[in-house]
C-alpha positions in Angstrom: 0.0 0.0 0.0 1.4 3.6 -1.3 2.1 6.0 1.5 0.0 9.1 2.1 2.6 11.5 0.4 0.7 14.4 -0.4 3.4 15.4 -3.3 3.0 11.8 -4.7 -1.0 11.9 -4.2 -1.2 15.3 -6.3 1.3 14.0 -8.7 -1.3 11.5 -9.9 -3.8 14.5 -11.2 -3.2 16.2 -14.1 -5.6 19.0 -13.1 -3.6 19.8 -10.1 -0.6 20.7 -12.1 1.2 23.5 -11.5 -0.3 25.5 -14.2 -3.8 25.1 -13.8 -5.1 28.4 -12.4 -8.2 30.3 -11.8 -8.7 33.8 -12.0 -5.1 33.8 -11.9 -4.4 32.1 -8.9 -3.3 28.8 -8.6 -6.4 26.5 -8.3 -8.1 25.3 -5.5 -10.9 22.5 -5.7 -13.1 22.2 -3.4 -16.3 21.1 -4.6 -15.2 17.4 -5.0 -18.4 16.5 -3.6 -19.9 17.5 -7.2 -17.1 15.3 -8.7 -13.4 14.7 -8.5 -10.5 14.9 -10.4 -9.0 12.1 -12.1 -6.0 10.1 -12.0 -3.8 9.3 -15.1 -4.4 6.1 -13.9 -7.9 6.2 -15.2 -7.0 8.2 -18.2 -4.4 4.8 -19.3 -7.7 2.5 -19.2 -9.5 5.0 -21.4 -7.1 5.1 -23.6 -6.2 1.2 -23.4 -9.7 0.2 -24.4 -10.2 2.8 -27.5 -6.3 2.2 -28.6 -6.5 -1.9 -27.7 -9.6 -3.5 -26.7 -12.2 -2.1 -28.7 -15.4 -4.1 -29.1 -18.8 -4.4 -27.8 -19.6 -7.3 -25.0 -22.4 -10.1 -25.4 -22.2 -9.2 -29.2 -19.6 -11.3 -30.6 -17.6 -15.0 -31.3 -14.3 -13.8 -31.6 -11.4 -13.1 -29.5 -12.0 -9.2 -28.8 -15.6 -9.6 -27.7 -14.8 -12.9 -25.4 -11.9 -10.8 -23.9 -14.3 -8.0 -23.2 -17.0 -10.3 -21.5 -14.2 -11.0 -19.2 -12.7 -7.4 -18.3 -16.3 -6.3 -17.7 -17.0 -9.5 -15.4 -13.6 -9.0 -13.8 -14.5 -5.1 -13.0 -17.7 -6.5 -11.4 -16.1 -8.3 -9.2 -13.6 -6.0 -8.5 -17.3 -3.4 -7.2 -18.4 -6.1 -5.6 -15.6 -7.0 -3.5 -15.1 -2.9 -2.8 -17.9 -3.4 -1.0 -18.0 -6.7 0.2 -21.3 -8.1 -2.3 -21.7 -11.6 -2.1 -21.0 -12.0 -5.6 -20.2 -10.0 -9.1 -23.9 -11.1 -10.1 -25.0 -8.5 -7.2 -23.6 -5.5 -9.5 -25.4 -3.6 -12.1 -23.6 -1.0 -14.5 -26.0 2.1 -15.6 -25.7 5.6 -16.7 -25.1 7.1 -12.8 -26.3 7.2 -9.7 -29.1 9.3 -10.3 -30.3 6.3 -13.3 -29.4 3.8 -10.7 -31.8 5.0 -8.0 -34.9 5.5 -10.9 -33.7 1.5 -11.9 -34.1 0.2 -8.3 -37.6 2.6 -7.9 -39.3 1.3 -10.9 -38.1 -2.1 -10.3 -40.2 -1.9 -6.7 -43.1 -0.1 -8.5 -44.9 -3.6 -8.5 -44.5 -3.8 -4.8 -46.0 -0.7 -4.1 -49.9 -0.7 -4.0 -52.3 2.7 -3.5 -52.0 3.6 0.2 -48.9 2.2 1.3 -46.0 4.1 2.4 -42.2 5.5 1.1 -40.0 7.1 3.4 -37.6 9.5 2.9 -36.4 12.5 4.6 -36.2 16.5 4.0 -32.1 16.3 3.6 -32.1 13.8 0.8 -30.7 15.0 -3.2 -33.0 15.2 -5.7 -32.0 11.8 -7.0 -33.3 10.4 -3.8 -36.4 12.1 -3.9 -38.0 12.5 -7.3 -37.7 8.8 -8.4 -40.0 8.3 -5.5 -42.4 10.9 -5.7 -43.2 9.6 -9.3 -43.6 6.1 -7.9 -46.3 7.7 -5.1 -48.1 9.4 -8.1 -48.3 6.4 -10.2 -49.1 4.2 -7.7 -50.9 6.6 -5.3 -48.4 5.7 -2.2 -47.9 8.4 0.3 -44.8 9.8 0.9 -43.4 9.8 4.6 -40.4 11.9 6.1 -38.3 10.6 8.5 -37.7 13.9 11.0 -34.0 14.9 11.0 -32.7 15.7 14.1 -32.0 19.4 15.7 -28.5 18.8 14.2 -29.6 17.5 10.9 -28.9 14.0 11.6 -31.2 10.7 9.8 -31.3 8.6 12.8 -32.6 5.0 13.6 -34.7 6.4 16.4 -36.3 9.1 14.1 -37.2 6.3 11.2 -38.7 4.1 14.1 -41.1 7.0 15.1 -42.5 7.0 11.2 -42.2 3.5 10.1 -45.3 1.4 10.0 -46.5 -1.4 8.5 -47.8 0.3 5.2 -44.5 0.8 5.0 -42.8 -0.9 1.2 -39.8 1.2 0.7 -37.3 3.7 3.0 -34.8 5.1 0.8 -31.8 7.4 3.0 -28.3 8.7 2.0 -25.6 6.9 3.5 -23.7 10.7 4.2 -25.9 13.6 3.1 -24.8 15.8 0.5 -25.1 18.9 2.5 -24.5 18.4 5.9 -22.4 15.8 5.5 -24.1 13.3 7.9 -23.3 9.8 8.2 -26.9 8.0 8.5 -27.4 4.9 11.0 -27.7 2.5 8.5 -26.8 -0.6 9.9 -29.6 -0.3 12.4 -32.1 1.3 10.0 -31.7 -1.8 8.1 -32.5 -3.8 10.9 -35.9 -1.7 11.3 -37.1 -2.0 8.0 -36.5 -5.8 7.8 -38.5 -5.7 10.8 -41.5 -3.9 8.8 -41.1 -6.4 5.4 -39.6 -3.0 3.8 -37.2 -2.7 1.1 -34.1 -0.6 2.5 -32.1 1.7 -0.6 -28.9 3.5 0.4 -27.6 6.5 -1.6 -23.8 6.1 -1.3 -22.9 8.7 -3.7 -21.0 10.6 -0.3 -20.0 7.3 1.1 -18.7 4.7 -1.5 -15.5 7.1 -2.1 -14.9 8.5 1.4 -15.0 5.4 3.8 -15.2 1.9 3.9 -18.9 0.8 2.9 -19.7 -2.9 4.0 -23.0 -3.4 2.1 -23.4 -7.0 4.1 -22.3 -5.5 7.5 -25.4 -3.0 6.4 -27.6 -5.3 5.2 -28.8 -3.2 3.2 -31.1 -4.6 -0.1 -29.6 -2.0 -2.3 -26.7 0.6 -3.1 -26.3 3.1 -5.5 -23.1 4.9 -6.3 -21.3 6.7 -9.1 -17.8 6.6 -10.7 -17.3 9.9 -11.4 -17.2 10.8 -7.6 -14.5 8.0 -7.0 -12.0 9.4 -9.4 -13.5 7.6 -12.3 -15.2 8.7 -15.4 -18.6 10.3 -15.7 -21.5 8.5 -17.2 -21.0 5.6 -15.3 -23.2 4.7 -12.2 -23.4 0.9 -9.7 -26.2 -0.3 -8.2 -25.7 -2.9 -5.8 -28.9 -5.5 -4.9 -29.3 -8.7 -3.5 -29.6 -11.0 -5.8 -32.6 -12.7 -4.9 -34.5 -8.8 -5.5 -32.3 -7.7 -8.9 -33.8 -11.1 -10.5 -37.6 -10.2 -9.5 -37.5 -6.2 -10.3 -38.8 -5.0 -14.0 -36.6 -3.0 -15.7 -36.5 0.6 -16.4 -35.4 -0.1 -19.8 -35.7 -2.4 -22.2 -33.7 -3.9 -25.2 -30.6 -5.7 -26.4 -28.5 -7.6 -24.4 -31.3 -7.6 -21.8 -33.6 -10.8 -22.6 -33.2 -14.4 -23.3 -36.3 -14.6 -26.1 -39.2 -12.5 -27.6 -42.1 -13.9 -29.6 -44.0 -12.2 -32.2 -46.8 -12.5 -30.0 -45.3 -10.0 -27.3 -43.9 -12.7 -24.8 -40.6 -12.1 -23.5 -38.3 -13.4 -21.3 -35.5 -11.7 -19.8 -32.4 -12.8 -18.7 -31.3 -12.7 -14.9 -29.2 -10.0 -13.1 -27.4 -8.1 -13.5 -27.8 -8.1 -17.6 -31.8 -8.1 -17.3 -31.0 -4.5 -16.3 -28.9 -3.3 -18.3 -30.5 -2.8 -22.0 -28.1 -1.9 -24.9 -24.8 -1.3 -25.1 -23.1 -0.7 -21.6 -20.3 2.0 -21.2 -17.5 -0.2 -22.0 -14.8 2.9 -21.5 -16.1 3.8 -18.6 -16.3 0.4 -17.1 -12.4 0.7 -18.2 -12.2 3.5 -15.7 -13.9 2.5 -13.1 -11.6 -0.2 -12.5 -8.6 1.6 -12.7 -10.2 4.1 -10.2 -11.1 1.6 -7.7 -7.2 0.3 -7.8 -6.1 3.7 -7.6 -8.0 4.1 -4.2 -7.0 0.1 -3.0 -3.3 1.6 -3.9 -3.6 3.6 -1.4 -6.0 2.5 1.3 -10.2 4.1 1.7 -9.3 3.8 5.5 -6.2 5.6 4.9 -8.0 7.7 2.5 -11.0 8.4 4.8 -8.5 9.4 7.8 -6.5 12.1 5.5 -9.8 13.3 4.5 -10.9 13.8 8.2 -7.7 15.2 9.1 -8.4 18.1 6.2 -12.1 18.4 8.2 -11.6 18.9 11.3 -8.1 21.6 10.8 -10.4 23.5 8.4 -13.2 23.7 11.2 -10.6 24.5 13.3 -9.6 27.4 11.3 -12.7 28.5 10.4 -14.4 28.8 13.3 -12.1 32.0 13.9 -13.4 33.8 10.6 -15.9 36.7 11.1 -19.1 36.3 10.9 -19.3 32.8 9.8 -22.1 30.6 10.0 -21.1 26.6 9.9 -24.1 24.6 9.8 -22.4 21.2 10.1 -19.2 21.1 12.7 -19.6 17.5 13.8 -20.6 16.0 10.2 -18.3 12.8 10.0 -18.4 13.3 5.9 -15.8 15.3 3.9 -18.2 18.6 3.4 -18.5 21.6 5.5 -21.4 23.7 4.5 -21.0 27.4 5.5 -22.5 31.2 4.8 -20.7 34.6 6.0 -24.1 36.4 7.8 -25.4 38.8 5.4 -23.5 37.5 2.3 -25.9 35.4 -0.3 -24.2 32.1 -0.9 -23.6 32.5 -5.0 -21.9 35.8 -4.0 -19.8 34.4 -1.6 -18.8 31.8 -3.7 -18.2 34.0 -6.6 -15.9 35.9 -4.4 -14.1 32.9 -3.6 -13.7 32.1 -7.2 -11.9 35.6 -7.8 -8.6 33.8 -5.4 -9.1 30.8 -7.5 -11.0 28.7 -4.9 -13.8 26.4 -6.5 -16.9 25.6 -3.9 -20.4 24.8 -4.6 -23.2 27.2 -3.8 -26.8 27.2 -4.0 -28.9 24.4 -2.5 -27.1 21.5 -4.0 -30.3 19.4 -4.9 -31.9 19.3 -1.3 -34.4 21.8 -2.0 -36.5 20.3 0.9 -33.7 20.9 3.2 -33.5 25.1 3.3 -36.6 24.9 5.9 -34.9 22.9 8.1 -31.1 25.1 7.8 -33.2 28.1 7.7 -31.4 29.3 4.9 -32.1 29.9 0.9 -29.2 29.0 -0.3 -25.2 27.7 1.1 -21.8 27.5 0.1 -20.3 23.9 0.3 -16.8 23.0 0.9 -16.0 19.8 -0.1 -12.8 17.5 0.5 -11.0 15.2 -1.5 -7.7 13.4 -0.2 -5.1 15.4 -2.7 -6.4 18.9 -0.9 -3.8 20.3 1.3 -3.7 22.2 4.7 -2.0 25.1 3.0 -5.3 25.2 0.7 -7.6 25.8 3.6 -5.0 27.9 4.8 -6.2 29.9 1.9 -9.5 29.6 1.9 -10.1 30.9 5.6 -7.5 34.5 4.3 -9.7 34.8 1.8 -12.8 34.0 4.0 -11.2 37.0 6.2 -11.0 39.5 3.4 -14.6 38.8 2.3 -15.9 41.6 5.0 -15.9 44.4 2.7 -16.8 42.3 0.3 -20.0 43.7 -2.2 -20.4 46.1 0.1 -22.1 44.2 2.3 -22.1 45.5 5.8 -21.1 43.7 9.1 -22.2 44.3 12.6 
């Protein structure tokens, strides 16, 4: 295992080169909650698969298509034992994790009858939230919320005081994408099994960040995305239990996807994972996602996870003595730390911030439910990955300093 040498860690990302800048300044990403950087790593499988491996899989008798049957199977194995599936057959390649989560909710539709129940809860992304209200239309389900606690937290206890036995489906965020929260899930998993109720788990924040056991969880599904794990975009996971993935309907249908069709209309599709995924799979990105997940074995996700909380809790540290901040999340375990200067509106505060060449997120990053609980339209979101650096928070909290006069705004 590669030691945690930031110099060597940065060395890996072309984007953190020397002459990137912003404004000017050298740049300083911190929105790698939106997506991260990539590794040349990653950029070698791209290329190896367009320069040597080209060919579809499932489509072919001939050397390049058998070889690609295997790489893909070998990647799925290589998911599932990131996070400890039973087996490759438990991992299902779509478009994101945003297509993964509309899979797994259309695949329960036929579970779901008029009356019954989906929880959620106010801090979930839209991708957590919208797949299920369309479900509750169609099927005319009602749509619970699981109350966050004062802090913000999804907790076991809360889910308990909510779930009953109309209950078909409670869909959470492993760690929230604005505060940063890292939800019981182990013991939420527990409850629902209790209740007969399929349990979903939005790892998007979790899956690159820290070690996620989806047996220890017990969890009946996962969804995840490359592109936030140093891979390529436009490639998504869904983990499910194999039993479940061979009973759900898929989203969509088409080649690659069924073992027969009759003139008549009767069809039969094959069994997971390839009875959800219709057409032709992204093959490059596939590529990358393998070469991302050895990139972060190379170096550890425990060790990963502990540089990350490392960055966290110096920059909250250091932040706490800026003026007039507001930090809405200083005992999140995630890699985020969600902030506003009092009387500053997030997207200028964040524009600001851009002008000293320091990338953060602002707005309300997809929880739209989640500005009556914070109290706030709108917040700027810092967001760690394991190549930032001490001296760039360092820089961030000077510039945080200087942003008193700035727009005009006045201070009390």
């Amino acid at each position: 295992m590669k030691k945690m040498d930031i110099d060597e860690i940065r060395a890996n990302f072309p984007m953190l080169k020397e002459d990137k800048f912003m404004q000017g300044k050298p740049l300083i990403f911190l929105d790698n909650a939106s997506t991260t950087f990539k590794p040349y790593q990653v950029f070698d499988a791209l290329k190896d698969y367009y320069f040597n491996k080209t060919s579809n899989s499932h489509r072919g008798d001939y050397d390049l298509c058998f070889e690609m049957d295997k790489y893909v199977y070998n990647v799925r194995e290589k998911v599932a034992q990131f996070i400890n599936a039973k087996q490759a057959e438990e991992i299902v390649f779509t478009a994101g994790a945003s297509m993964s989560i509309n899979i797994i909710a259309y695949g329960l539709l036929k579970y779901v009858e008029e009356g019954d129940e989906i929880i959620i809860d106010e801090a979930e992304h839209a991708s957590n939230v919208l797949p299920w209200f369309k479900i509750a239309e169609i099927k005319k389900a009602k749509i619970v919320y699981i109350p966050l606690s004062e802090e913000g937290r999804i907790t076991a206890n809360n889910l308990r005081k909510v779930i009953s036995n109309k209950t078909k489906v409670v869909s959470v965020a492993h760690v929230t994408n604005v505060l940063g929260f890292k939800s019981e899930v182990k013991e939420m998993a527990r409850i629902c099994h209790e209740f007969n109720a399929f349990f979903v788990v939005d790892g998007a924040q979790s899956v690159p960040h820290m070690k996620t056991d989806v047996q220890d969880i017990d969890c009946d599904f996962l969804a995840f995305s490359a592109h936030k794990m140093y891979g390529p975009t436009g490639l998504g996971v869904i983990y499910g239990k194999k039993e479940l993935l061979d009973k759900m309907d898929p989203l969509l249908s088409g080649g690659g996807m069924n073992a027969k069709f009759l003139a008549c209309g009767d069809v039969r599709y094959l069994s997971a994972p390839e009875r959800l995924e219709a057409g032709t799979l992204n093959l490059e990105g596939i590529f990358g996602l393998g070469a991302a997940i050895d990139f972060i074995n190379d170096y550890g996700i425990s060790n990963i996870e502990k540089r990350e909380s490392e960055l966290r809790a110096y920059a909250i540290e250091k932040l706490k003595k800026v003026n007039n901040i507001i930090i809405y999340n200083e005992h999140a375990e995630g890699a985020i730390i969600t902030i506003n200067i009092k009387d500053v509106f997030a997207q200028d505060l964040s524009t600001y911030l851009n002008s000293k060449g320091i990338a953060t997120r602002s707005g309300q990053h997809c929880a739209k439910i989640l500005i009556d609980h914070l109290r706030s339209l709108a917040t700027v979101r810092i967001s760690f990955a394991f190549y930032n650096t001490f001296e760039e928070i360092d820089a961030l909290c000077e510039a945080l300093d200087g942003s008193e006069g700035f727009l005009d705004a006045y201070f009390s």
